[in-house]
C-alpha positions as CSV (number, residue, x, y, z in Angstrom):
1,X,48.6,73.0,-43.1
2,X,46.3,75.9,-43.9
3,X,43.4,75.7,-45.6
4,X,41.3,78.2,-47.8
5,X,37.9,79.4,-46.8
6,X,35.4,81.8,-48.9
7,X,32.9,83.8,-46.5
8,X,30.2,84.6,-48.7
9,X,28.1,87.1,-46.6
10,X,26.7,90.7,-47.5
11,X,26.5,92.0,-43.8
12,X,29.2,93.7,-42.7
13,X,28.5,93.0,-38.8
14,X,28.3,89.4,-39.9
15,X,31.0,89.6,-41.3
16,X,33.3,90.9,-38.6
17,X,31.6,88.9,-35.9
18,X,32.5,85.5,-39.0
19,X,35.7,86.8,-39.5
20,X,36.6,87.3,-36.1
21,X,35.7,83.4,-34.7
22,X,37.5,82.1,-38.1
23,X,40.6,84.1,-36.8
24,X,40.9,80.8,-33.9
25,X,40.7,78.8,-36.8
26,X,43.8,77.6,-39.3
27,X,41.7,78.9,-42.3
28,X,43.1,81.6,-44.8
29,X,39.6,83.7,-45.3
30,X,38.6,85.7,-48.2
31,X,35.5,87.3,-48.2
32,X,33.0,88.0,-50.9
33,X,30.1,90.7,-49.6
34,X,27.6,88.9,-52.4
35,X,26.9,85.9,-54.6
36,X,27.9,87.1,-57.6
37,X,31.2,88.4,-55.6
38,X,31.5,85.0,-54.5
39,X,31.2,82.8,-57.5
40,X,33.4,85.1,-59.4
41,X,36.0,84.3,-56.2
42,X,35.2,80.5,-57.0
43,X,36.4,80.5,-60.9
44,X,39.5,81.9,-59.8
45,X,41.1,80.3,-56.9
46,X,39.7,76.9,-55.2
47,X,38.6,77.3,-51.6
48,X,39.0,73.8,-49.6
49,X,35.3,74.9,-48.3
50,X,32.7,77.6,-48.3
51,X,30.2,79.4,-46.0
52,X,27.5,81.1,-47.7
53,X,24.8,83.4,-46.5
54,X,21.4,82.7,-47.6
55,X,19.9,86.1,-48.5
56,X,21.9,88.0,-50.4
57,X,22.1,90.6,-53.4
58,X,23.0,90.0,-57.0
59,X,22.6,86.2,-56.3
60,X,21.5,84.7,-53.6
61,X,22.9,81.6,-51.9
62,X,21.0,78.9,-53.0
63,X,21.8,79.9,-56.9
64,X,25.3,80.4,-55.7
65,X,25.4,76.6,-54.0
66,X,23.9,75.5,-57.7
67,X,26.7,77.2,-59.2
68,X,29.4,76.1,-57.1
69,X,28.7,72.2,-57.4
70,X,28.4,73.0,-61.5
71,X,32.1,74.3,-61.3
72,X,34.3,71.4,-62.2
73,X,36.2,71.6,-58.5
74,X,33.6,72.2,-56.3
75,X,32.1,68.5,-56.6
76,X,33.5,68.0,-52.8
77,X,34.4,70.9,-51.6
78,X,32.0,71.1,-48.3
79,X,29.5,74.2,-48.4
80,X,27.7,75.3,-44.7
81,X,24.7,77.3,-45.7
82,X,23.7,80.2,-42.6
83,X,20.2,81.3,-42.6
84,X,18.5,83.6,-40.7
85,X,15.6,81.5,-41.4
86,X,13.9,78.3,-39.5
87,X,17.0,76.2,-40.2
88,X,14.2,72.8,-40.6
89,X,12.3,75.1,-43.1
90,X,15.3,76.1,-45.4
91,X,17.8,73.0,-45.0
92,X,16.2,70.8,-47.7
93,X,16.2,73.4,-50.2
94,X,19.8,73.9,-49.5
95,X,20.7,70.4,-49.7
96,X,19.2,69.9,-53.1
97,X,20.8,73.4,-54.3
98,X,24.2,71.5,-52.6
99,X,25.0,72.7,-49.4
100,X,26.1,70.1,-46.9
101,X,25.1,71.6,-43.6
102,X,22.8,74.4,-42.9
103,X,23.5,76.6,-39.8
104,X,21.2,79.6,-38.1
105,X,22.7,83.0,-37.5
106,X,23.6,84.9,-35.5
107,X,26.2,82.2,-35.5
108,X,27.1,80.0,-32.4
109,X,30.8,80.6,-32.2
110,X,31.3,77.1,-30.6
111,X,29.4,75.1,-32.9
112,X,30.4,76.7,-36.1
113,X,34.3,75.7,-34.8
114,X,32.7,72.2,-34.4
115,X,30.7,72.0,-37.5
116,X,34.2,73.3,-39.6
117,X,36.2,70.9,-37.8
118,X,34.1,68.0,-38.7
119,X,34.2,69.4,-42.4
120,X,37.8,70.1,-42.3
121,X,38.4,66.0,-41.4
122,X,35.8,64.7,-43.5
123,X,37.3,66.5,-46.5
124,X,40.9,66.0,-45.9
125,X,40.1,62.2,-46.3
126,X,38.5,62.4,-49.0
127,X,41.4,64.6,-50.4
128,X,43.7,61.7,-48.8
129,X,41.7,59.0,-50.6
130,X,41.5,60.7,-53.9
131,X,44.9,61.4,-53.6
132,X,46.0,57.6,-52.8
133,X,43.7,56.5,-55.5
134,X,45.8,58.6,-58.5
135,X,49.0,57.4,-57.1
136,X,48.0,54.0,-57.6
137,X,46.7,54.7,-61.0
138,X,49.8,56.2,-62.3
């Protein structure tokens, strides 16, 4: 089973070098090159989890996180924030705006795989469980 992933990054090296470790992965990629790109994405299809760059045009990635977790669908949807940043400095803010993990770029390929793996489980049980739980409702 295949899921969906949205790549929210406006570099196109970081892109490439992204798109090119998700290509090991069973994701189906799209790729926004900004926020705005990327929430606009969001309202129209449901990705089964996100990876947004931090610093961006248009809107950055923490107002795009906010956005997200506003949109009806994207309540559990898991988010991995990447920030050129000191990952301990920006993490907290990106928890509150909703992202679940917070990663430093340039990307390790190994532990991105790991970190979307352990995302990927954790979100297919909670898809399991809500899943169970409307089958017993009805």
């Amino acid at each position: 089973m295949s899921l969906s992933l949205l790549l929210v990054e406006d570099k196109p090296a970081t892109q490439a070098m992204l798109l090119a470790i998700l290509a090991e992965t069973e994701f189906v990629v799209t790729v926004a090159n900004d926020g705005l790109d990327g929430l606009n994405h969001a309202k129209h299809q449901h990705f089964d989890i996100v990876v947004i760059d931090h610093k961006m045009p248009l809107m950055d990635g923490l107002t795009l996180c906010k956005n997200l977790r506003e949109l009806g669908g994207y309540v559990y949807t898991p988010i991995l924030f990447l920030t050129t940043q000191d990952v301990r400095e920006v993490q907290a803010v990106a928890k509150q705006a909703g992202a679940d993990l917070c990663l430093a770029k340039p990307v390790d390929a190994e532990r991105l795989l790991t970190i979307l793996a352990d995302l990927t489980q954790g979100y297919r049980l909670q898809s399991q469980t809500l899943s169970s739980s409307s089958q017993q409702v009805g």
